[in-house]
Structure formats: C-alpha cells, structure tokens
C-alpha positions in Angstrom: 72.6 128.3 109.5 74.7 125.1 109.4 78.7 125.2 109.0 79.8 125.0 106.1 81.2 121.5 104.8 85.2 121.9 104.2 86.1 120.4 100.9 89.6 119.9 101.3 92.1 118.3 103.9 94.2 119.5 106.6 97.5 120.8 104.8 100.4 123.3 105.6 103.9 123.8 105.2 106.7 123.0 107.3 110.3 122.9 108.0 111.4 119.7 108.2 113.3 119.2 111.7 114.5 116.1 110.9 115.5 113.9 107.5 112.6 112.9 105.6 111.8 110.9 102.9 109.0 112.1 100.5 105.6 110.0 100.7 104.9 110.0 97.0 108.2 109.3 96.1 110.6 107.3 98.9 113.8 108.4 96.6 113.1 112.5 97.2 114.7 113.2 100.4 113.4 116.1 102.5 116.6 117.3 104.3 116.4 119.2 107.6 115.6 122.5 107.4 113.8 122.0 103.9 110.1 123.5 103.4 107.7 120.7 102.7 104.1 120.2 102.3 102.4 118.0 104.9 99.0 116.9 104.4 96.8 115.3 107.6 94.7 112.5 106.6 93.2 110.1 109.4 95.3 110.6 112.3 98.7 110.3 109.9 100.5 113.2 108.3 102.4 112.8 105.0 105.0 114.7 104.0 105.9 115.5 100.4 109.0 117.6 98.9 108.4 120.8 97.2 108.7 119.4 93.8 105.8 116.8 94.3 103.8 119.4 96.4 103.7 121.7 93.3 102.3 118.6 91.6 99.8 117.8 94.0 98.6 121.4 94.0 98.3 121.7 90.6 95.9 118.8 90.4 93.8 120.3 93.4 93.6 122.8 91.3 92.5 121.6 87.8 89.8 119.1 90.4 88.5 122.5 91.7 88.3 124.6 88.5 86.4 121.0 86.9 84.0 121.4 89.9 83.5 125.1 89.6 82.8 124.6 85.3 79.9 122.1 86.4 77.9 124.9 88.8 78.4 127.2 86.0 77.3 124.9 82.7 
C-alpha cells in the first residue's frame, strides 16, 4: 500500500537561542529563551511568537474541520 500523503508542513516548537524577530509580524520580538513555533517550508524555517502561532493554528484548524465537513456532506 502506498505512504500515505502528509497534508501539513514540517512544524515544532522551540526555544529561541538567540533574539528573534517574528515572521508574520517583524515588530513581535522573540527573546532568547522564549517558546516559538517554527514552521519548515522549502529549505527556510520561519519563526513566529506564541501569540501569532495561536493564530496560525487556529486557522489550520478551521481549514481542516472545512475539509473534514466536505467528506462528510
């Protein structure tokens, strides 16, 4: 049986070792030592604060609950 097609992107959350600067939002700061969410897309990770993160997983979210109504209707 053929492997199974992943729908979603390489993500995980990390402590920033360094000063970072959120990249939906350049004016959140990710300090060191702060959890952020860092999403691999293309050979380049982006790194978003905790606040965005929240945001960006709630979308997933209502994208993947949308897709689950259609195999059901």
């Amino acid at each position: 049986m053929p492997k199974l097609k992943r729908l979603l992107v390489s993500a995980c959350f990390e402590t920033a070792q360094r000063r970072r600067h959120c990249s939906r939002n350049q004016e959140h700061v990710i300090c060191q030592g702060d959890k952020c969410l860092v999403i691999k897309e293309n050979m380049s990770k982006n790194n978003y604060c905790m606040e965005c993160a929240a945001l960006i997983l709630q979308k997933a979210r209502q994208d993947l609950d949308c897709l689950c109504d259609e195999i059901e209707a």
